[in-house]
Each structure stands twice: as structure tokens, then as C-alpha cells.
C-alpha positions as semicolon CSV with decimal commas, in nm:
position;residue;x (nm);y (nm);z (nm)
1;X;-0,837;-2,643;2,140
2;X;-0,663;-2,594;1,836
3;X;-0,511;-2,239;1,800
4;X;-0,740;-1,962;1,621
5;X;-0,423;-1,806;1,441
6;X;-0,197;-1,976;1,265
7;X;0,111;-1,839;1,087
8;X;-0,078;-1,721;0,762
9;X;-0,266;-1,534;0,980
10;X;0,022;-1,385;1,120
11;X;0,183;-1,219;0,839
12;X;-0,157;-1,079;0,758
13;X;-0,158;-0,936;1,138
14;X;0,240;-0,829;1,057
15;X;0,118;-0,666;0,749
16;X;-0,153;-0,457;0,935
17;X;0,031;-0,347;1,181
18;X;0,404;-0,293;1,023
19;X;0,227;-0,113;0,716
20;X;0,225;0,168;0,923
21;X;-0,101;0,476;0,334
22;X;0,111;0,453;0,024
23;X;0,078;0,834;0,077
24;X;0,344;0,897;-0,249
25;X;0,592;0,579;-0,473
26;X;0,820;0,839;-0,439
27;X;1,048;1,030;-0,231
28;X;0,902;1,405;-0,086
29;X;1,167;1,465;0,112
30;X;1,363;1,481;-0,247
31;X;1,162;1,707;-0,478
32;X;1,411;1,968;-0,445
33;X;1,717;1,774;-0,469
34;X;1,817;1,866;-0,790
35;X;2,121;1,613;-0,810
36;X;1,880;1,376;-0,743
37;X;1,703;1,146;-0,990
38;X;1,409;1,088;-0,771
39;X;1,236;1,416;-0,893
40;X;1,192;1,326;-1,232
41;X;0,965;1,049;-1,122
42;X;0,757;1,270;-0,903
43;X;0,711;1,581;-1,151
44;X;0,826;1,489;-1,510
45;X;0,793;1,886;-1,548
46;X;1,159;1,939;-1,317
47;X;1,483;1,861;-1,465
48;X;1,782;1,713;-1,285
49;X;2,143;1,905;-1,294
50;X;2,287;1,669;-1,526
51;X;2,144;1,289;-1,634
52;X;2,204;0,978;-1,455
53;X;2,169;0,556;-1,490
54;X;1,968;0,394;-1,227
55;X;2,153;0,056;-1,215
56;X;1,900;-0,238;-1,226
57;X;1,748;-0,366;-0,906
58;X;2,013;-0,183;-0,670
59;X;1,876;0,135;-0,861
60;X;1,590;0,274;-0,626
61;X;1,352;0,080;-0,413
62;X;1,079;0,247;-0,246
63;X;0,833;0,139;0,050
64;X;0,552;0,313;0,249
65;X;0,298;0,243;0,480
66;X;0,057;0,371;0,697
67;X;-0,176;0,283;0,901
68;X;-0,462;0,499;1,064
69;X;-0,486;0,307;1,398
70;X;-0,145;0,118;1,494
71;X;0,175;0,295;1,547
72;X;0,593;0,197;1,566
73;X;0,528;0,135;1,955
74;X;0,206;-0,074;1,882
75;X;0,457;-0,300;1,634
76;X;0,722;-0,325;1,875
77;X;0,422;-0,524;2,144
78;X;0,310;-0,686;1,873
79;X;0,645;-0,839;1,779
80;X;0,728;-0,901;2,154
81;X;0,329;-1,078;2,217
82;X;0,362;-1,323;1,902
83;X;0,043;-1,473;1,951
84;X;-0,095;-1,324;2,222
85;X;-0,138;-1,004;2,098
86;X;-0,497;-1,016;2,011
87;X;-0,520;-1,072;2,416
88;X;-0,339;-0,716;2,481
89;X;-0,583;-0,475;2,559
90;X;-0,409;-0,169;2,500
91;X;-0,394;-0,278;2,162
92;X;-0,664;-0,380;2,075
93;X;-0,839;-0,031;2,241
94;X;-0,598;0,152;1,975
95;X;-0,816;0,011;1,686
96;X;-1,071;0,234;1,527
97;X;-1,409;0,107;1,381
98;X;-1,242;0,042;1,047
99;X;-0,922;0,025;1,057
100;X;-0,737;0,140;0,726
101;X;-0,402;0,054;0,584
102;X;-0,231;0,079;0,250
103;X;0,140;-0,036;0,145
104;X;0,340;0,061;-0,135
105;X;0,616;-0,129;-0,319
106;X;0,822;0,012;-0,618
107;X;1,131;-0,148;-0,739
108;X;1,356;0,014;-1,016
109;X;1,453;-0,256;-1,303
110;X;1,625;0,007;-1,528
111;X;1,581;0,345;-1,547
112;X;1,813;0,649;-1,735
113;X;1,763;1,004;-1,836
114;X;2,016;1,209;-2,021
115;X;1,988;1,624;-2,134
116;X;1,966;1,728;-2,499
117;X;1,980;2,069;-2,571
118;X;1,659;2,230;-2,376
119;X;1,499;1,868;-2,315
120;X;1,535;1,591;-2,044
121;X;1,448;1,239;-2,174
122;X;1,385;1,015;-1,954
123;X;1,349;0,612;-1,999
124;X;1,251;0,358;-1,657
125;X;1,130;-0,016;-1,614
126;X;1,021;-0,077;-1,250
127;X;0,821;-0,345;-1,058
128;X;0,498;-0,226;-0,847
129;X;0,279;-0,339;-0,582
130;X;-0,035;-0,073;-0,434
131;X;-0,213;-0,264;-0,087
132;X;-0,480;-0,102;0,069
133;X;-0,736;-0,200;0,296
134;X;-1,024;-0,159;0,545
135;X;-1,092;-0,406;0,852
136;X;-1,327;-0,357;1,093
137;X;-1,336;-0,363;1,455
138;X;-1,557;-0,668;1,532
139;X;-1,338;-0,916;1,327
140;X;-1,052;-0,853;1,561
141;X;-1,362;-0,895;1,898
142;X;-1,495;-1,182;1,719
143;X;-1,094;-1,375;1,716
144;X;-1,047;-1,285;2,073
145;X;-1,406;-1,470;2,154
146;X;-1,267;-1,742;1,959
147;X;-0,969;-1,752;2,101
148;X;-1,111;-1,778;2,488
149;X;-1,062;-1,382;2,578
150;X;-1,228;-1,275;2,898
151;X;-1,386;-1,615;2,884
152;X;-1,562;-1,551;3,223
153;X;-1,762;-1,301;3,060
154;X;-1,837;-1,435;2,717
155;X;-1,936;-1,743;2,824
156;X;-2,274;-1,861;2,803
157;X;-2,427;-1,622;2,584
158;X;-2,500;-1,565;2,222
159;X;-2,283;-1,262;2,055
160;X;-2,353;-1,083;1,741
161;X;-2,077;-0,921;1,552
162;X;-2,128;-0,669;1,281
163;X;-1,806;-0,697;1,009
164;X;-1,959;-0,523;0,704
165;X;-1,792;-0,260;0,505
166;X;-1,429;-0,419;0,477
167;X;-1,236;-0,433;0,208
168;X;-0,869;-0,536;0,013
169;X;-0,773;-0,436;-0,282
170;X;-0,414;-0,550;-0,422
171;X;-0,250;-0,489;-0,734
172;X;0,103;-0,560;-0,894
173;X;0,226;-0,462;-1,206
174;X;0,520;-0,412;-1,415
175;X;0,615;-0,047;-1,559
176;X;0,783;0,082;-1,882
177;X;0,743;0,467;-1,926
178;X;0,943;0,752;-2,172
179;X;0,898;1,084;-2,012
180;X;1,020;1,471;-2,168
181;X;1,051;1,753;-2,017
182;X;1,109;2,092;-2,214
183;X;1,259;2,410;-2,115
184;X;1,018;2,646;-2,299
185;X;1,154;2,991;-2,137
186;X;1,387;3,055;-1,865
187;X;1,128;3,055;-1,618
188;X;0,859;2,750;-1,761
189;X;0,932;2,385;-1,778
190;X;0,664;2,139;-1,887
191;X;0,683;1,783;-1,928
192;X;0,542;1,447;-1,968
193;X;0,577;1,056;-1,936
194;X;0,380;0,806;-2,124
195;X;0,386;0,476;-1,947
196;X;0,275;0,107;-2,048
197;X;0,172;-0,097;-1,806
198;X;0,175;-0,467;-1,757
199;X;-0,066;-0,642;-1,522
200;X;0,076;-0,909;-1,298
201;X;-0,170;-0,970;-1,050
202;X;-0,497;-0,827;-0,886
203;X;-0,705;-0,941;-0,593
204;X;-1,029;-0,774;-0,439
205;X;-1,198;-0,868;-0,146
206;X;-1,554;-0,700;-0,080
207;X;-1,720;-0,763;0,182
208;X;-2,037;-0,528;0,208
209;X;-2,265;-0,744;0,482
210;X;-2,140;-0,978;0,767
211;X;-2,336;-1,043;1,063
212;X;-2,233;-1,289;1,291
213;X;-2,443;-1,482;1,499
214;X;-2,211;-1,660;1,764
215;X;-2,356;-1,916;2,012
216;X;-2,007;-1,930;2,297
217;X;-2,044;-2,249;2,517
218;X;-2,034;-2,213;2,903
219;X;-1,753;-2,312;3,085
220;X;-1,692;-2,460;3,461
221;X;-1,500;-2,332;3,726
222;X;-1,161;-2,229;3,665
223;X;-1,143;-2,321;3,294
224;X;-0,958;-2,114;3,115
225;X;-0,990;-2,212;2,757
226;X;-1,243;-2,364;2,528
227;X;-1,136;-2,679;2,423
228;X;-1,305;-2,840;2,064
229;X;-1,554;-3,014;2,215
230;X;-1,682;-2,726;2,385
231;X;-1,797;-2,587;2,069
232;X;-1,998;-2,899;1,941
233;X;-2,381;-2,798;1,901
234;X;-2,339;-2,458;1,963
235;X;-2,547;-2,261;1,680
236;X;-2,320;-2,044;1,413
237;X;-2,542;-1,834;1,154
238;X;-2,451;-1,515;0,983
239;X;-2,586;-1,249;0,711
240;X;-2,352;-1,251;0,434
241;X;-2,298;-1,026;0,060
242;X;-1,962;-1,035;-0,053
243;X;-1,744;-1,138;-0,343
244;X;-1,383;-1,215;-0,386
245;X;-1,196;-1,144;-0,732
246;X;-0,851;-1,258;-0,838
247;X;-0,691;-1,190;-1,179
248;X;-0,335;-1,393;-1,236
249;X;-0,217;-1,586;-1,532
250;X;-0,102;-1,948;-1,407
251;X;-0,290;-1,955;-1,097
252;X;-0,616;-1,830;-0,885
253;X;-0,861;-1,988;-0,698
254;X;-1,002;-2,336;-0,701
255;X;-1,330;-2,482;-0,643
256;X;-1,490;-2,771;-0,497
257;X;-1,663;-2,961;-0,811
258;X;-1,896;-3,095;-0,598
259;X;-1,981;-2,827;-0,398
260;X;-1,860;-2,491;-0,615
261;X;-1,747;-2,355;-0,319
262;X;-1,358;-2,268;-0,254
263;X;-1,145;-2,525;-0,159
264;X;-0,774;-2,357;-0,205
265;X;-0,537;-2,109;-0,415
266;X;-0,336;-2,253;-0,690
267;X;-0,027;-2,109;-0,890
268;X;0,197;-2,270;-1,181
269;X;0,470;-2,070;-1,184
270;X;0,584;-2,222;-1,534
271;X;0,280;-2,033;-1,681
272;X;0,274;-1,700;-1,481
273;X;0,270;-1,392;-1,688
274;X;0,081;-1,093;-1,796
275;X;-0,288;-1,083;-1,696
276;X;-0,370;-0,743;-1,794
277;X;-0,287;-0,439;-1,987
278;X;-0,295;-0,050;-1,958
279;X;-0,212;0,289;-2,000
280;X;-0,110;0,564;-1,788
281;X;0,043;0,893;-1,772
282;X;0,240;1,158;-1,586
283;X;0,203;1,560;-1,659
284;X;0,439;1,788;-1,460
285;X;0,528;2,183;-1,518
286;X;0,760;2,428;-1,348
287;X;0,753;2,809;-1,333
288;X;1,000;3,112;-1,161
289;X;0,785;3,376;-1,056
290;X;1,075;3,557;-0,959
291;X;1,405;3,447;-0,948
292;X;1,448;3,310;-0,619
293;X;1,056;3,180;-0,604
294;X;0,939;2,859;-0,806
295;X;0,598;2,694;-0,833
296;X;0,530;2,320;-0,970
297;X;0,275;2,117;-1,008
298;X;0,234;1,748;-1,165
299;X;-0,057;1,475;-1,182
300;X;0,103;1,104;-1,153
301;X;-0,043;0,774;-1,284
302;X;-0,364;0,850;-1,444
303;X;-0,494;0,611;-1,624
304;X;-0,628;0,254;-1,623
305;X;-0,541;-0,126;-1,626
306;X;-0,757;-0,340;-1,809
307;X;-0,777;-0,707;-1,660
308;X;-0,799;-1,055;-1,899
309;X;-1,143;-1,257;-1,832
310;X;-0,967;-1,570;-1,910
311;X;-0,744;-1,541;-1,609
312;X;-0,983;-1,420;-1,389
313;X;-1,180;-1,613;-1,114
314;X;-1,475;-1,498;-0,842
315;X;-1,658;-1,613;-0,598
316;X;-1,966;-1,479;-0,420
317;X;-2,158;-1,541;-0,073
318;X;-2,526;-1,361;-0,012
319;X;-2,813;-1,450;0,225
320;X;-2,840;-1,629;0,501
321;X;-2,675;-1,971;0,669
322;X;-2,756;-2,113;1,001
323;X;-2,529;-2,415;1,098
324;X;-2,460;-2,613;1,459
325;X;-2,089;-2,672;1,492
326;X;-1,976;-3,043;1,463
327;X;-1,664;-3,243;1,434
328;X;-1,741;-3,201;1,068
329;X;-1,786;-2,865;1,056
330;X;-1,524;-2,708;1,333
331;X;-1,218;-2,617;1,166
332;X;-1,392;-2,423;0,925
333;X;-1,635;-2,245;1,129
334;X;-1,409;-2,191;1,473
335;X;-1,076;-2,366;1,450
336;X;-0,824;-2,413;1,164
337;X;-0,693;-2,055;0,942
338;X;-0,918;-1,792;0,979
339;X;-0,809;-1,637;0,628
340;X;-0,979;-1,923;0,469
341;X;-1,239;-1,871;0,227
342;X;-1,384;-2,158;0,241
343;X;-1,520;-2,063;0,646
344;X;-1,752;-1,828;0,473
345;X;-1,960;-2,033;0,207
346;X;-1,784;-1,837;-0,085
347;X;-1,929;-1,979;-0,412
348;X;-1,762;-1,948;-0,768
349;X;-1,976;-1,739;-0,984
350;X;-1,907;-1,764;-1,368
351;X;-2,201;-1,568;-1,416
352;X;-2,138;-1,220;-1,205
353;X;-2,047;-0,891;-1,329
354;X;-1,675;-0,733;-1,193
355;X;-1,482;-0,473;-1,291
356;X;-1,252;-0,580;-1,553
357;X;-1,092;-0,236;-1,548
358;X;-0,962;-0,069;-1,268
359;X;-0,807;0,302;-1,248
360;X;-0,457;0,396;-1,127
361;X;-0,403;0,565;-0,798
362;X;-0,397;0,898;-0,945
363;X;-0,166;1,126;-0,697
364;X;-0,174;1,496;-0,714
365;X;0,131;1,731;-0,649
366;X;0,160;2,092;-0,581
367;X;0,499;2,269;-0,478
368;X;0,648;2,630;-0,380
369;X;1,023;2,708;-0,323
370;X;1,221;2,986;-0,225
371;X;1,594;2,952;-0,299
372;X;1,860;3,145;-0,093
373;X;2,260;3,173;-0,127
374;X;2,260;3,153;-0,487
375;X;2,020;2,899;-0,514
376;X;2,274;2,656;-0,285
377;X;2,004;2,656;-0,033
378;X;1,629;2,601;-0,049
379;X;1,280;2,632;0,153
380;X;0,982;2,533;0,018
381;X;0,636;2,319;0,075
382;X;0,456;2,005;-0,090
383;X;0,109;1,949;-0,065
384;X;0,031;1,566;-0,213
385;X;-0,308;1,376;-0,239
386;X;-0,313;1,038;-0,339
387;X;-0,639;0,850;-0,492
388;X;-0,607;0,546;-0,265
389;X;-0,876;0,280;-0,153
390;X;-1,011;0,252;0,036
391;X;-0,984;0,679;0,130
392;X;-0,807;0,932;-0,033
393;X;-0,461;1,012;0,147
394;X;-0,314;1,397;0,176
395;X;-0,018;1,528;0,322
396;X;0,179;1,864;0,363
397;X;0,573;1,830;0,362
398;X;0,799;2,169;0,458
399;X;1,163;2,098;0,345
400;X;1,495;2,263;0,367
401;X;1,709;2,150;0,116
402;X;2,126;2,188;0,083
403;X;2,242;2,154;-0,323
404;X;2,563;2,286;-0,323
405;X;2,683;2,037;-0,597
406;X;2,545;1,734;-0,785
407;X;2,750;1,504;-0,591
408;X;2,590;1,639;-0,268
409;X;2,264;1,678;-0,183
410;X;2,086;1,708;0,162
411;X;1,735;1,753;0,254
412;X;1,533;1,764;0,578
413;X;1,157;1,759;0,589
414;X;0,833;1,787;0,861
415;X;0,506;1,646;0,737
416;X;0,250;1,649;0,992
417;X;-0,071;1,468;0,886
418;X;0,015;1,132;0,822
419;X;0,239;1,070;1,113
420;X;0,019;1,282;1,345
421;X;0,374;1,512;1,372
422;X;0,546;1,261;1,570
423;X;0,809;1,208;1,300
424;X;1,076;1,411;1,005
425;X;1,232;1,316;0,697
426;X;1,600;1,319;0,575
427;X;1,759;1,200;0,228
428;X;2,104;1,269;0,149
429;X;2,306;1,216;-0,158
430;X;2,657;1,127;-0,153
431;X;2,809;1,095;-0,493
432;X;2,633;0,774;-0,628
433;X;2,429;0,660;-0,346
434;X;2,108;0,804;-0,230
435;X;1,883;0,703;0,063
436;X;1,589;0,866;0,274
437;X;1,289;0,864;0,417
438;X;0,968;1,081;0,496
439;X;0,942;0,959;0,810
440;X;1,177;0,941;1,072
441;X;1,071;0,798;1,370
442;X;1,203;0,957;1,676
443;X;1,000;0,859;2,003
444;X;0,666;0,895;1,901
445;X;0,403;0,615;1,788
446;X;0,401;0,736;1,439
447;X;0,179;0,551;1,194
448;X;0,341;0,639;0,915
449;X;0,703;0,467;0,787
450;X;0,884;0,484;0,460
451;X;1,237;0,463;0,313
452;X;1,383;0,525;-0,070
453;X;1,732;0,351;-0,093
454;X;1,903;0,376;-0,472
455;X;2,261;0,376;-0,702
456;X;2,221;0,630;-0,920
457;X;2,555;0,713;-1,211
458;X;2,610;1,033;-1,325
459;X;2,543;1,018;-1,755
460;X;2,609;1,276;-2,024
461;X;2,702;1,668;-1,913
462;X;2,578;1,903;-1,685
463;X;2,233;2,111;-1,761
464;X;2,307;2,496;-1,907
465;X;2,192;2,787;-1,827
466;X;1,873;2,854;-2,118
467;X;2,066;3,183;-2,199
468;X;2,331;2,945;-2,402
469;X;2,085;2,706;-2,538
């Protein structure tokens, strides 16, 4: 029988279960890093000790994942199964009904802020990629029927699998934002960042109905795998509404001209470019209740990306198909790449209405800091909620953080939610290089993994006190 999974499938599998909730693009573990550049991008309210040059590409580059099902330990049997891991029941009793993910990319092009008098200007270019999605439980039972699981049991029998309400939404885009903060008393900051974005690329996969009616042959003593023929007249009929949408200048899907359905994904890279346009923006502020006790608060990325027609293509499936499985028809009902389109009657449809806009992931921050030793020495917490599909993602970070110059920084953080407290943070700042993560992994089959890694130059003079401004 030709193998169920083949290597695109894979890195789809690698992606579930290593993108262990782009819960923030940015660095928590840094907010109160004040040598560090990272903070600007989380509140453009807070203002850095003196400014800085993010050197392209080598500048900052952020990832985070999460997953609410899979953990680190679940990777590592993953990795060591290769293909057999859909056969591992202790992983595949670790799914949940739908089984979320999200993964966050954000790459620094160029990015520089300097200090003028009581204002912080701020200038960055950056790269992004937001992943999330939602896959249900009877996909993954309906591959290991496919792929001869428990065969002894299966056989024989007609199976029904339910894999409605799943969902992936990708987009990548490009990033050019100026940002201000003001020092407005001694004790209130406020600030903003303006930022226009470029559209790259955008895929959405909805799937709202699929019911699966499966017809498994029987099989004879001591056979332990279906071979093709097995399959041949065995009945194959599902309840379908979905629709898949890609936006991408130079490339998309392709069609069938005989049949309209999808027959493969193109891209010219000669014509790539933008496929979209929008608008977003970032509103931070800062304020010393006493001297030693600081509140913030910001609102990141709102706004919207609107998506060009012309570069867009989608396809549709509803109602009902009822087919016998042939040597015609097998590798795209049972064998051949299961993340083929073209296995579930997807149709292009010029006609249908899609969102041509879609909103940013809006992320919501709200901090409180105590500072001790002359301010050399902080405690303070972060609460952060992200707007992510396909569910909203919230976390609480405590940090400690050590600031006894600009050149050194050192932070340590606990966030609890996303990593079901089986994991810390550290970031540390040495001179020009800065690295850290949220979550640390230390034992514990965390779901939850990210990492900042940057080269950051000191630019222009150190911030004054506002007395001598």
C-alpha cells in the first residue's frame, strides 16, 4: 500500500507539534529592561536609557509557539517515531477535540530610535508571519484507519468521522512603522507608532462541515496492512461546506479547466510582490504613582490589512458526494498526500463572497513595577491578551529584573498559563547582544516555546533626568 503520509505531510505534523500560541511578537521577559530595545516595540509609551541601531537581519528575531495539546516531551517521540507516530498511542490520547496551535515569526530588517530632548523617536522595518490553527480529533483517527491502525478492529466495518469546525489562517507581511513617545511630566509618558503595512501573503482554510463516511475492507488472517487493492469498491461519501482562500501576487492556486476543481499551487517568483495594503497602530503610556511604583499600559497592532482581488483565488466544496474507490480514484481518496485539495472536490468559485479585509491580531498589555536599590533592581507583573484565531490567548508574567547599567541587563520571569507552569523565562543583555526567552523548558512537557535573539548598538546620549529638560 502506498504510504498515507508523505513528507509534505510531515512538516505540517512538525509544525503542529513543534509550534508548541503566538501569545506576544515580542519579548515579556524584557519589558523592564530598560537598556533594552525590545520595550519600545511592546509599549511605545516606555523609553529606553539611551537610543540604539538594530543592525539589519542579525537585529532581533523573534519566534513563539504554542500548542494547547502537544508538549516538548510529545516532540521529542515524535521526532524519534518519524512516521509512525500517528501509531503511538500515548500521543495520540494527548490530543484534545480540537486541537489549537498558533506560530509567530518576526524578523527585524532595520530598526533605530534615538532621544531628543523629552521625546524618543523611534523608526523599524521588520518581516512577519502570524499561524494559527484548529484541527480536530477525527482527522488524526481517520489517518490512523488509513494507515492500517488496530486493523483487527477496524476491519470490516463502515466508520464515520466527524472533522467540522477546523480551521488555518496564515498571514505574512512586511512592516514599516515611526513611533514617539513623550515625557509629559516626571511621572507620565505617552506614546505612539504609526505603522504601514505591506501584504505578502494570506491563506484561509475553513472548513465548517466534514463528515466522513468510510467503508474499511476486511482483512484475512494475520494481515497486517491494507494493501491498494484492498480498498477497490469499498464506498467513500462525505458531507462537505468549506472554502479555501489564498491571496499572493505571482502565484496561488490552479484549477482543472475541465473540471474547475484544484489541480496544484503555483508561484513565479519573478512576479511576487505586494498583495495587499494596511494600516495599523500602537498606543502605549507610563505613569509613577509613587516613586518606586510604575503602571503601563499599551494596545499593539490595531488595525487592518486590506487584500487585492486580482491576486486572490478560492475554492469551495458543499453538499454531498458518494464515490466507490477505484484504481482511478485511490490516490486521491485513500493513498497519495493527504494535504491535497484536490481529495476533497474543492471547486474554484469566481463568484463567492470573502473577506477582502482582515484585522490585525490586536494584543493588549497591562504592567505594574516596583523598583528597589535605587531603581537597580525591579519586581513587577504583565498581564497580555492577544486577539488570535482561532481563540484569544492570555498570559500573566511575574519578573525580577537586574538594570544596573545599559550595558547590562538581566531579567528572570514565571508565566504560568500558557506553559501550564512547567517552564521560566530569562533574557540577558551583555553590551550589544541580547537573547531570551519566555519559556524555559526545564523537565516539564511545556506547550509553550519561544526565543528573542538580537544586535542591538548603542546611538546618541544617555536619557536625562526631566528635572534638566
Amino acid at each position: 500500500m502506498k504510504t498515507f503520509m508523505n513528507k509534505n505531510f510531515l512538516v505540517a505534523a512538525s509544525i503542529f507539534a513543534t509550534a508548541i500560541t503566538a501569545q506576544a511578537q515580542y519579548l515579556r521577559t524584557s519589558y523592564f529592561m530598560e537598556g533594552a530595545s525590545t520595550r519600545v516595540q511592546m509599549n511605545p509609551g516606555l523609553q529606553p536609557t539611551r537610543g540604539y541601531l538594530n543592525l539589519p537581519l542579525i537585529g532581533g528575531f523573534n519566534v513563539t509557539a504554542n500548542t494547547n495539546s502537544l508538549g516538548i516531551n510529545d516532540i521529542i517521540d515524535i521526532t524519534k517515531d518519524g512516521n509512525d507516530f500517528l501509531n503511538n498511542n500515548t500521543l495520540y490520547n494527548s490530543l484534545q477535540q480540537d486541537n489549537r496551535f498558533n506560530l509567530n515569526l518576526n524578523t527585524n530588517l532595520l530598526s533605530f530610535g534615538w532621544i531628543k530632548g523629552k521625546n524618543f523617536w523611534s523608526v523599524n522595518a521588520g518581516l512577519r508571519m502570524d499561524i494559527g490553527a484548529q484541527i480536530n480529533k477525527d482527522m488524526f483517527t481517520m489517518m490512523r484507519t488509513m494507515n492500517s491502525f488496530d486493523i483487527d478492529n477496524i476491519a470490516g466495518r463502515e466508520h464515520t468521522y466527524k472533522m467540522g469546525n477546523q480551521s488555518i489562517n496564515m498571514n505574512a507581511y512586511a512592516e514599516v512603522g515611526l513611533g514617539l513617545s513623550r515625557r509629559i511630566t516626571e511621572k507620565l509618558t505617552v506614546g505612539a507608532r504609526a505603522k504601514v503595512l505591506l501584504g505578502l501573503a494570506r491563506t484561509e482554510v475553513n472548513i465548517e462541515q466534514f463528515d466522513l463516511n468510510l467503508e474499511v475492507p476486511e482483512v484475512k488472517v494475520g494481515q497486517e496492512d491494507f494493501s491498494e487493492e484492498d480498498w477497490y469498491g469499498k464506498n467513500y461519501s462525505y458531507d462537505a461546506k468549506a472554502n479555501v482562500v489564498t491571496t499572493l501576487k505571482g502565484g496561488g492556486m490552479t484549477f482543472d479547466p475541465a473540471t474547475n476543481m484544484i489541480n496544484g499551487f503555483d508561484l513565479d517568483a519573478s512576479s511576487f510582490g505586494i498583495a495587499g495594503t494596511g494600516f495599523g497602530v500602537d498606543l502605549g503610556a507610563s505613569y509613577s504613582i509613587f516613586n518606586n511604583l510604575t503602571v503601563s499600559a499599551a494596545v499593539l497592532d490595531l488595525g487592518v490589512m486590506k487584500w487585492n482581488k486580482n491576486n486572490t483565488t478560492m475554492a469551495t466544496v458543499e453538499g454531498h458526494q458518494n464515490v466507490t474507490i477505484s484504481e482511478d480514484n485511490y490516490d486521491q481518496y485513500i493513498g497519495g498526500d493527504f494535504l491535497s485539495l484536490d481529495r476533497f472536490d474543492f471547486k474554484k468559485d469566481e463568484e463567492a463572497d470573502y473577506k477582502s479585509s482582515t484585522k490585525l491580531s490586536t494584543t493588549i498589555l497591562l504592567a505594574a513595577e516596583y523598583g528597589l536599590l535605587n531603581n537597580k533592581l525591579s519586581v513587577g507583573a504583565v498581564y497580555s491578551s492577544r486577539f488570535v484565531q482561532p481563540k484569544t490567548q492570555t498570559e500573566l508574567t511575574f519578573l525580577a529584573t537586574l538594570r544596573p547599567s545599559n550595558a547590562f541587563n538581566a531579567a528572570i520571569s514565571y508565566s504560568p498559563i500558557l506553559s501550564g507552569g512547567k517552564s521560566f523565562g530569562l533574557a540577558l543583555k551583555l553590551g550589544p547582544i541580547f537573547a531570551g526567552t519566555d519559556y524555559m523548558y526545564f523537565g516539564g512537557n511545556s506547550k509553550t516555546i519561544n526565543g528573542f535573539i538580537g544586535l542591538s548598538l548603542p546611538l546618541g546620549g544617555k536619557r536625562k533626568p526631566f528635572s534638566e529638560l
